[in-house]
C-alpha positions as CSV (number, residue, x, y, z in Angstrom):
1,X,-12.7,36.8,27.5
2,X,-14.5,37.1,24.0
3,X,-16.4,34.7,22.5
4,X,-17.4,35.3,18.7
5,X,-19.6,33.3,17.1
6,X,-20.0,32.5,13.4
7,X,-22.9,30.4,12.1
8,X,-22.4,29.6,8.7
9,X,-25.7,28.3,6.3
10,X,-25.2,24.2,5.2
11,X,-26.0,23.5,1.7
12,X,-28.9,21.4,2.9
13,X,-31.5,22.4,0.8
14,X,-32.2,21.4,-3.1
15,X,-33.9,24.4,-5.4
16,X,-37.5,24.3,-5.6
17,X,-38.9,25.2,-8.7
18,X,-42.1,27.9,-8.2
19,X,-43.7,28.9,-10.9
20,X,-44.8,27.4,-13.4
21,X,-46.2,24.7,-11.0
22,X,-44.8,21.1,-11.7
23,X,-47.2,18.1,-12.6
24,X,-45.6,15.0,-11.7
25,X,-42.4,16.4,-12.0
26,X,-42.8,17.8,-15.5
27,X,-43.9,20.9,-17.4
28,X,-46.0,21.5,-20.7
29,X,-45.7,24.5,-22.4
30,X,-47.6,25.9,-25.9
31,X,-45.7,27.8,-28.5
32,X,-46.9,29.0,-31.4
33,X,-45.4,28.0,-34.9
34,X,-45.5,31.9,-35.6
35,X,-43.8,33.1,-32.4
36,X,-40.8,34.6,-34.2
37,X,-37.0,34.2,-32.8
38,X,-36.0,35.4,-29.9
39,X,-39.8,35.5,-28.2
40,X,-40.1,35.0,-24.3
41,X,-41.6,31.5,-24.1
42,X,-42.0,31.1,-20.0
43,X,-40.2,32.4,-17.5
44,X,-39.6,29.7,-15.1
45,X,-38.9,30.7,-11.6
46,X,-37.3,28.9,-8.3
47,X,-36.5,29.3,-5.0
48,X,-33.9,27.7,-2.3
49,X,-34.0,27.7,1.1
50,X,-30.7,28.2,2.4
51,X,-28.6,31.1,2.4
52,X,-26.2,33.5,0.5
53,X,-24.5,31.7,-2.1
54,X,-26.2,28.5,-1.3
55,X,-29.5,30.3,-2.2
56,X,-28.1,30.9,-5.6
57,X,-29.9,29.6,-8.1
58,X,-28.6,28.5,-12.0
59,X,-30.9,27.1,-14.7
60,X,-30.3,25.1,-17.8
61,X,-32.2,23.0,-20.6
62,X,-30.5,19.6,-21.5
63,X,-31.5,17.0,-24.6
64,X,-34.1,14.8,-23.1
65,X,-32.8,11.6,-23.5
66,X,-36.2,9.9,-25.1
67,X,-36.3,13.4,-27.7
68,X,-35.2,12.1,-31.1
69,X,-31.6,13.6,-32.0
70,X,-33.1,15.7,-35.4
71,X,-34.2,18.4,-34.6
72,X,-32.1,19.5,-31.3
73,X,-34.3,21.1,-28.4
74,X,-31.2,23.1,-27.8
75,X,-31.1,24.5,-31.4
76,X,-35.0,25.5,-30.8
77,X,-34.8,26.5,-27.4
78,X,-32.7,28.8,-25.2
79,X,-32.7,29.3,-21.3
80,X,-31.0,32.5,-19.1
81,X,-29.1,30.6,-16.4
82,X,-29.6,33.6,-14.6
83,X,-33.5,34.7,-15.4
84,X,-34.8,31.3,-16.2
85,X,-36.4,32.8,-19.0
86,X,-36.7,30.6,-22.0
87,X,-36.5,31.8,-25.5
88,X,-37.4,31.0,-28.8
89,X,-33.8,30.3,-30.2
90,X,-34.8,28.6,-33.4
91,X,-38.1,29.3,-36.0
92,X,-41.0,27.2,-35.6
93,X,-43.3,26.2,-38.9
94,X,-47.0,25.5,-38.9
95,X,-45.5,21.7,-40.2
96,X,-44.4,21.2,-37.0
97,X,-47.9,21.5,-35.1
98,X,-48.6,19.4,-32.4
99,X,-45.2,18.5,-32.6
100,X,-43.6,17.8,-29.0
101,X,-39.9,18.6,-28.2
102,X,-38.7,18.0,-24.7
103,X,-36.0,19.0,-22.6
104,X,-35.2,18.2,-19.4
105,X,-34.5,21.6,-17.2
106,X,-32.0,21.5,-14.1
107,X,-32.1,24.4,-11.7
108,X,-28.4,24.2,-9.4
109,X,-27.8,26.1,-6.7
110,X,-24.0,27.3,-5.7
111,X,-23.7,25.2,-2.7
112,X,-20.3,23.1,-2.3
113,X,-21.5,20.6,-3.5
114,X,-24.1,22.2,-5.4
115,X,-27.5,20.1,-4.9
116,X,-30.1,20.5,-7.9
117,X,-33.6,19.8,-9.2
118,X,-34.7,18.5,-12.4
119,X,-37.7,18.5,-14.4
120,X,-38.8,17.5,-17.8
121,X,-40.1,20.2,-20.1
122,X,-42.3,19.4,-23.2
123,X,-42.9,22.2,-26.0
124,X,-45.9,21.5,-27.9
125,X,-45.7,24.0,-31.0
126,X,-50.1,25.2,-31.4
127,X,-51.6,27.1,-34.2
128,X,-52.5,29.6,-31.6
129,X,-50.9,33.6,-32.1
130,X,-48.0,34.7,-30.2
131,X,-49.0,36.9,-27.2
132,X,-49.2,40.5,-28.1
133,X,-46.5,41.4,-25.7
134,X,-42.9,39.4,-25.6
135,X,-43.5,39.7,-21.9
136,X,-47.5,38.6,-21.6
137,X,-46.8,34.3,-21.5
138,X,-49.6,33.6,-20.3
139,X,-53.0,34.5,-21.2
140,X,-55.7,35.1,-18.5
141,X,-58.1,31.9,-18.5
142,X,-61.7,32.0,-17.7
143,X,-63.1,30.5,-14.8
144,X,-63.4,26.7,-14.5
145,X,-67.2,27.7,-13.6
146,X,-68.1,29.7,-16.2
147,X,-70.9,27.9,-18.5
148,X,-71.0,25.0,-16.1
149,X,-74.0,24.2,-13.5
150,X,-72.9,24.2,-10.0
151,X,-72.4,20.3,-9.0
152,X,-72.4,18.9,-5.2
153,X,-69.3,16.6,-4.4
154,X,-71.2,15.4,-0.8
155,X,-74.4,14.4,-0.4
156,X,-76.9,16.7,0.9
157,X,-79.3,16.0,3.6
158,X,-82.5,18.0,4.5
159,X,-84.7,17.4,7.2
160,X,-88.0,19.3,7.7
161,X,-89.5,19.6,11.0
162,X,-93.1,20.3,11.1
């Protein structure tokens, strides 16, 4: 007799998102009032544990339901459900600086039922330029020591022996 085996993966495990990392469940992100249309703002990434189709993973920006209704989020900014890159979709103005808009972003995977993780996004439109490059988001930063004088966070104890 033949026994066959088939173990099949359970939709068990909710999308994770990866990059960039989550603070307190939420994400901030600069764009400049002269990015023009169409420029890459972030490229969001996420992973999921399980397998196959349940590994799958979709993304999508929703209004935010504290965002005031004028302008739309979704008339400003666009997402690839497939990618997770987010565009500029709309034109920004040097009016609108420090202006916030926020979204909240849902990453589904294509589990039966599908299980999914949200987060809320918040645009804040700077003077700074656009990066050179569509695809350069972020720019390198210098190191949190740089300019600072090295500072002990335990006490330090020396004992001389004569």
């Amino acid at each position: 007799a033949t026994v066959q085996v088939r173990v099949v993966d359970q939709n068990d495990n909710a999308p994770i998102i990866t990059h960039p990392p989550l603070v307190n469940g939420s994400l901030e992100i600069g764009v400049s009032s002269k990015a023009p249309r169409d420029s890459l703002v972030m490229h969001v990434r996420a992973t999921d544990a399980d397998e196959g189709v349940n590994a799958e993973v979709r993304f999508t920006l929703l209004d935010h339901p504290q965002q005031p209704p004028l302008p739309r989020v979704l008339d400003l900014f666009a997402i690839s459900q497939e990618t997770g890159e987010i565009f500029l979709a709309g034109s920004l103005s040097e009016e609108q600086l420090g202006q916030v808009y926020r979204a909240l972003l849902t990453v589904t995977d294509g589990g039966q039922p599908p299980l999914s993780t949200t987060a809320t996004v918040s645009f804040l439109v700077t003077a700074e330029a656009p990066p050179s490059s569509s695809r350069d988001v972020a720019a390198p930063q210098p190191s949190s020591w740089e300019g600072k004088a090295m500072q002990w966070d335990v006490p330090l104890i020396v004992i001389v022996v004569l």
